[in-house]
FIVO-955447 format. One record per residue (C-alpha): residue in one letter; residue number from 1; x, y, z. Coordinates in steps of 0.02 Angstrom, whole numbers, plus 50000, padded with zeros to 5 digits. Example, Ala and Ser with C-alpha at 12.3 -4.5 7.8 and 13.67 -1.06 7.14 Angstrom:
FIVO-955447
PT   r     k       u       v       w
PT   a     1   50615   49775   50390
PT   s     2   50684   49947   50357
This chain:
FIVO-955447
PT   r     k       u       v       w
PT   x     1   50168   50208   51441
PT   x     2   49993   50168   51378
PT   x     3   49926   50029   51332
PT   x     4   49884   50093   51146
PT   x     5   50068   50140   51105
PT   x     6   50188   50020   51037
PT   x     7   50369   49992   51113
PT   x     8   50497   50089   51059
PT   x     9   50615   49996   50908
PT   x    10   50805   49958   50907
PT   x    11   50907   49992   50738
PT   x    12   50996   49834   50674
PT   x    13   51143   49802   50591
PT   x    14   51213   49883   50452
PT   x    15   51274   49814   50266
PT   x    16   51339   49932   50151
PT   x    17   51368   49901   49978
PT   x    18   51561   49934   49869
PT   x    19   51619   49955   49742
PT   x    20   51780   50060   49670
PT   x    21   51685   50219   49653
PT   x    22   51722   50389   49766
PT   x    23   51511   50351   49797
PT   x    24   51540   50210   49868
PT   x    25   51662   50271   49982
PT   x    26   51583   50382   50054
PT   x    27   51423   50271   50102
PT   x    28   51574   50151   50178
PT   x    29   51603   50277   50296
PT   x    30   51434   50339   50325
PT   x    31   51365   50175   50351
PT   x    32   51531   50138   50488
PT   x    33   51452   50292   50572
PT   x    34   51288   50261   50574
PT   x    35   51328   50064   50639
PT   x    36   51459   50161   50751
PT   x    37   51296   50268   50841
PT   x    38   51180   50120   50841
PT   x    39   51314   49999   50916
PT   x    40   51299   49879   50790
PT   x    41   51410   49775   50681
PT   x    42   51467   49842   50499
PT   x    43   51443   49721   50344
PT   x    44   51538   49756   50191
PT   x    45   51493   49659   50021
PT   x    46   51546   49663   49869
PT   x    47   51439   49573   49716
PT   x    48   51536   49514   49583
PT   x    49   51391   49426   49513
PT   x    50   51510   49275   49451
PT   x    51   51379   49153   49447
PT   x    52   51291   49255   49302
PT   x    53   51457   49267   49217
PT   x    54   51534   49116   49224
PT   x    55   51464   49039   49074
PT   x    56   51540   49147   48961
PT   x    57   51687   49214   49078
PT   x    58   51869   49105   49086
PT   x    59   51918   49031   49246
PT   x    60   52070   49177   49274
PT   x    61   51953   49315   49227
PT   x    62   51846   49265   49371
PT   x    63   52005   49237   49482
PT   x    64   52039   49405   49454
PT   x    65   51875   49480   49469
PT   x    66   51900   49372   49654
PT   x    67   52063   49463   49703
PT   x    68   51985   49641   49651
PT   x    69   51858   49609   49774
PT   x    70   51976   49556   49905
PT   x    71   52081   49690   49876
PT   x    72   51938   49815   49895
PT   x    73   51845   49730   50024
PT   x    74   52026   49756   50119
PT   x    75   52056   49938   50079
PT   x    76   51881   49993   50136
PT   x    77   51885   49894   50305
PT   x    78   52047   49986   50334
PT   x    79   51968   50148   50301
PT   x    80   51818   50096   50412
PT   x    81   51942   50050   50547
PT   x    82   52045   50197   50565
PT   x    83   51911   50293   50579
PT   x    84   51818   50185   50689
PT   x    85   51922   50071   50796
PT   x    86   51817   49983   50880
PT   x    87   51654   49940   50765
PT   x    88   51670   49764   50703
PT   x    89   51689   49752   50535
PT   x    90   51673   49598   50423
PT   x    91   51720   49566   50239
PT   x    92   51592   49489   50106
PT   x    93   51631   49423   49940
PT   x    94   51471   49371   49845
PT   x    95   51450   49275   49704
PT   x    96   51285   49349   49657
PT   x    97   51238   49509   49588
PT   x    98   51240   49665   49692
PT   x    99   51043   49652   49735
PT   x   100   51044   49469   49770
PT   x   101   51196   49503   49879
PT   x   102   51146   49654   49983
PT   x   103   50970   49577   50040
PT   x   104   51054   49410   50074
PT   x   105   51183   49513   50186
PT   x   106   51044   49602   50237
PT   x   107   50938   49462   50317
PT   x   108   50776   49535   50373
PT   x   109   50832   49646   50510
PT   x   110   50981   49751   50440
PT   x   111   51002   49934   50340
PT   x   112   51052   49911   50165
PT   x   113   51157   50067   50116
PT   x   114   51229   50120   49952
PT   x   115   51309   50274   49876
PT   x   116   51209   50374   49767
PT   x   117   51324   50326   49588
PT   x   118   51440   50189   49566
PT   x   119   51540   50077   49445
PT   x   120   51517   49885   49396
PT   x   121   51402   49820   49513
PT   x   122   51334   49977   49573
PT   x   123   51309   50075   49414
PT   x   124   51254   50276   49417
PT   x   125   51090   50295   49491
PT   x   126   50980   50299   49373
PT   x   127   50832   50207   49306
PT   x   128   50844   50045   49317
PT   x   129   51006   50051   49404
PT   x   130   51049   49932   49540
PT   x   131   51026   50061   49690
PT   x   132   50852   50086   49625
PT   x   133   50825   49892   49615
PT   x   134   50883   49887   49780
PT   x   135   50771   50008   49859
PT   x   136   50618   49963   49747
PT   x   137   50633   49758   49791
PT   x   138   50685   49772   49987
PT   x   139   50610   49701   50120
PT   x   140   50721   49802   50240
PT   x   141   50760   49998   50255
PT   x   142   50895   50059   50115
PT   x   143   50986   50221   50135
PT   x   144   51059   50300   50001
PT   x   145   51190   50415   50023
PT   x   146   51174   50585   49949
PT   x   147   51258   50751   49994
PT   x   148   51423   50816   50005
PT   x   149   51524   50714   50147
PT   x   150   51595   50851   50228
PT   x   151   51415   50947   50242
PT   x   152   51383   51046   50416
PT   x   153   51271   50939   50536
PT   x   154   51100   51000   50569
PT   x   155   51047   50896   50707
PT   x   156   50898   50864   50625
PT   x   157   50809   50713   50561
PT   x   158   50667   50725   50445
PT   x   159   50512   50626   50412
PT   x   160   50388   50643   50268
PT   x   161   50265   50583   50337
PT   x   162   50084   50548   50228
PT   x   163   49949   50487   50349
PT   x   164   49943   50442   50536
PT   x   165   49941   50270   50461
PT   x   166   50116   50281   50449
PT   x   167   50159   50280   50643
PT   x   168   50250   50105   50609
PT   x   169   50390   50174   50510
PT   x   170   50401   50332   50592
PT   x   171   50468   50257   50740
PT   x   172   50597   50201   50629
PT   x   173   50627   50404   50610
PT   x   174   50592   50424   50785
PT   x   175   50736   50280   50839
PT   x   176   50860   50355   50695
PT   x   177   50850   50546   50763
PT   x   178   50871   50476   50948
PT   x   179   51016   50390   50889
PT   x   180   51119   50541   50796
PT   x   181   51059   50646   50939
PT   x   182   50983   50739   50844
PT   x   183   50778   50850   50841
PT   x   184   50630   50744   50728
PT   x   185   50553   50844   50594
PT   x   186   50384   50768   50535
PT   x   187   50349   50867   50376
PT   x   188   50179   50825   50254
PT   x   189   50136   50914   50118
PT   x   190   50006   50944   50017
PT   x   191   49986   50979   49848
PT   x   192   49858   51107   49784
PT   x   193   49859   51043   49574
PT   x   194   49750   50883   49667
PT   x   195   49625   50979   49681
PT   x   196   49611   51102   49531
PT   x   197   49458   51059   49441
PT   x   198   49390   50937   49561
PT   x   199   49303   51104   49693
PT   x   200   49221   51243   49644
PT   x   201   49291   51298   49817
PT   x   202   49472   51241   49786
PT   x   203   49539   51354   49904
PT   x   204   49425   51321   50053
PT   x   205   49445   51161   50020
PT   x   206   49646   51150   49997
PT   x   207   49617   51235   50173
PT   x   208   49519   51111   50248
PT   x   209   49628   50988   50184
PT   x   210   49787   51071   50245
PT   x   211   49694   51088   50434
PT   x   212   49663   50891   50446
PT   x   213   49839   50877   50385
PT   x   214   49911   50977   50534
PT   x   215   49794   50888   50669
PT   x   216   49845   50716   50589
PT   x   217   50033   50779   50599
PT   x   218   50021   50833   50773
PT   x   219   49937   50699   50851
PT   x   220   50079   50570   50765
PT   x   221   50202   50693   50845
PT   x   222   50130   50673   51034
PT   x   223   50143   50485   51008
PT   x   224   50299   50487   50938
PT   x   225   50343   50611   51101
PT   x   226   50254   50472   51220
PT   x   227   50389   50352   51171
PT   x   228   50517   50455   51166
PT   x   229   50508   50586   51315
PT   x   230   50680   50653   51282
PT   x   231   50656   50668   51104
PT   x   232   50620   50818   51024
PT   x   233   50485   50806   50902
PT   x   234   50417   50954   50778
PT   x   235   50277   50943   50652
PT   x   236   50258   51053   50489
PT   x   237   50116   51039   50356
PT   x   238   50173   51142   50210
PT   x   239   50073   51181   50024
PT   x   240   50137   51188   49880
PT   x   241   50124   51134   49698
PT   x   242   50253   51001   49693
PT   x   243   50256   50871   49826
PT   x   244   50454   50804   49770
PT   x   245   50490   50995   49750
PT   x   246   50457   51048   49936
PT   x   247   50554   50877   49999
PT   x   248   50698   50900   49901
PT   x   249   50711   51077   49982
PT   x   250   50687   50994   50125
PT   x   251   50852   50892   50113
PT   x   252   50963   51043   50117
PT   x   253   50908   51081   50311
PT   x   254   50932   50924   50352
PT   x   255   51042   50767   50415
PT   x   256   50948   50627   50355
PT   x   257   50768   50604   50271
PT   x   258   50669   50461   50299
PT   x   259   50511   50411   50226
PT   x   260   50392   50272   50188
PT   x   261   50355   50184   50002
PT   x   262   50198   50120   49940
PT   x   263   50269   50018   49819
PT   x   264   50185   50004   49651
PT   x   265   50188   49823   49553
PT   x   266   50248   49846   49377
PT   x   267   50285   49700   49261
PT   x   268   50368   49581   49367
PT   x   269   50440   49691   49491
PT   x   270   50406   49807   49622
PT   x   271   50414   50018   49538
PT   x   272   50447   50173   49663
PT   x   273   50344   50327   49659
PT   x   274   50403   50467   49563
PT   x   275   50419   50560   49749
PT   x   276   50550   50418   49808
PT   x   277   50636   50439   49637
PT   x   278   50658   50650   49645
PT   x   279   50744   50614   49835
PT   x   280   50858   50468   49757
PT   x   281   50915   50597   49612
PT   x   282   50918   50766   49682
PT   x   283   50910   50740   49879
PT   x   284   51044   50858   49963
PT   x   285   51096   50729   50104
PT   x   286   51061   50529   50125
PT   x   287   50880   50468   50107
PT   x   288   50820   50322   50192
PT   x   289   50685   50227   50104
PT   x   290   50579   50104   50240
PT   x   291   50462   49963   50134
PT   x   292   50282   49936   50169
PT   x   293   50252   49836   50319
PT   x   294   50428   49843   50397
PT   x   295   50421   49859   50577
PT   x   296   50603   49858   50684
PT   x   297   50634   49752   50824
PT   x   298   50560   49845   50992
PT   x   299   50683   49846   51107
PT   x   300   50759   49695   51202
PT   x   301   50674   49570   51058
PT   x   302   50816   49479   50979
C-alpha cells in the first residue's frame, strides 16, 4: 500500500432505535443484519424521556411507561434473536429523550439507526421530527431505514459523492459495500440551473464542469480500489436539473445509499441540506447519513 493512502476502516457497533411502530420494526431487523455482517454487537434503546416528564407525570404513569418499554425492549430482542441466533443483543431503557438516548448509546464509534416513521418517541419523519434531530445533531453515522423490507437485493452500494475531499467518508461506503458483499457505486452529479445566467457559454461550461467531475470521480475510485483490491468499485457523473431528483432515482437500484453532510448552523442547532432531506423522505431503500469529520476506526485500532 502507499504511503499516501489511509488504512482501511472497521464498522462499529450498532444501536437501533424502538418504538411500537411497524417502522421501527423493520430498522430492528435491519440494524440485527447489518451488526450480523459486520460482527458486531446489537444495541436496542428505547427513550421514554421520563426525566422531561416527570414533573408533571404521576409516579404509576411513569411505572407504566417503564413496563411498556420492557415489554417492547423484550419482544424486539426476541425477534432479533430468532432471526439471528447468535448476534448479541442487549436491552436499553433510557430515561432521556430519544436523541439524548441514541447518541449516548451511540458513544462515538457506533451506527445510530432508525426507521423512517414512528410513534411516541420516534414520531413520523418529518420536519423537526426526532429522526431528523438525530441525523442533523450526530456525531456518528445514522441510517435511516427506507424501502420496502422484503425489496430484491442489488448488491450494490451507493455513494454520492461531492468532491475528492470526501475520501474520508467514502471509505465508510467503501467498508459498508465490502461488508454486504456487495459492488461500490460512486455517483456525483451536477446540476445545470447553477449555471444558467452565470456563462454566456453555459453549455461548454456545464461540460467542462461535468469532465473535472468524472476525473475527480475516477481518481477517488482507484484509491478507494487501492484499499480495497477485491472490491469492486464504479464511478458515474450524471447531469441533470435536480441534484435530490437524480439521487432519489438512484435509491431504487440500490441496497444502501450513503453520503456525506455539510451541516448548516441554524438557530441553535445544526439544519440538513435540502439534498439529505429529499433521501430521508422519498429514498427507495435505507440512507446512511456520515457527519462532517467522522472518520471510522482503521482496522485493528480499538
Amino acid at each position: 500500500m502507499t504511503s499516501d493512502l489511509p488504512d482501511p476502516v472497521e464498522l462499529g457497533p450498532v444501536v437501533v432505535g424502538v418504538d411500537a411502530s411497524p417502522q421501527a420494526r423493520a430498522a430492528a431487523l435491519w440494524a440485527a443484519a447489518e451488526a450480523d455482517l459486520r460482527g458486531r454487537p446489537l444495541t436496542v434503546v428505547h427513550g421514554t424521556d421520563i426525566d422531561g416528564r416527570s414533573v408533571l407525570t404521576s409516579a404509576e404513569t411513569i411505572q407504566a411507561l417503564r413496563d411498556t418499554a420492557r415489554d417492547l425492549l423484550d419482544d424486539t430482542a426476541d425477534a432479533v434473536r430468532e432471526k439471528y441466533p447468535d448476534l448479541t443483543v442487549t436491552k436499553e431503557i433510557s430515561r432521556e429523550d430519544a436523541v439524548t438516548s441514541l447518541h449516548a448509546a451511540a458513544g462515538d464509534r457506533g451506527t445510530i439507526v432508525v426507521g423512517s416513521r414512528g410513534l411516541g418517541g420516534f414520531a413520523a419523519l418529518t420536519l423537526g421530527s426526532v429522526g431528523l434531530g438525530v441525523a442533523a445533531r450526530t456525531a456518528v453515522p445514522v441510517t435511516v431505514v427506507r424501502g420496502e423490507p422484503d425489496r430484491p437485493r442489488t448488491g450494490v452500494v451507493t455513494a454520492a459523492v461531492n468532491s475528492t475531499s470526501d475520501l474520508d467518508w467514502l471509505l465508510i461506503a467503501a467498508a459498508e459495500a465490502r461488508v454486504h458483499q456487495a459492488s461500490l457505486r460512486l455517483l456525483s452529479v451536477t446540476n445545470v440551473l447553477a449555471y444558467v445566467g452565470r456563462f454566456t457559454t453555459m453549455l461548454d461550461t456545464v461540460g467542462e464542469i461535468t469532465e473535472e467531475k468524472v476525473h475527480e470521480t475516477a481518481a477517488v475510485a482507484d484509491r478507494i480500489r487501492k484499499l480495497y483490491p477485491d472490491l469492486t468499485v464504479t464511478h458515474d457523473v450524471e447531469t441533470g436539473t435536480s441534484v435530490p431528483g437524480i439521487l432519489v432515482e438512484a435509491t431504487a437500484l440500490t441496497d444502501l445509499l450513503v453520503m456525506g453532510t455539510r451541516n448548516r448552523v441554524l438557530g441553535s442547532g445544526a439544519a440538513l441540506g435540502r439534498v439529505t432531506h429529499a433521501l430521508l423522505h422519498h429514498g427507495h431503500c435505507p440512507v446512511q447519513i456520515i457527519p462532517p469529520g467522522y472518520a471510522a476506526t482503521a482496522d485493528g485500532d480499538s
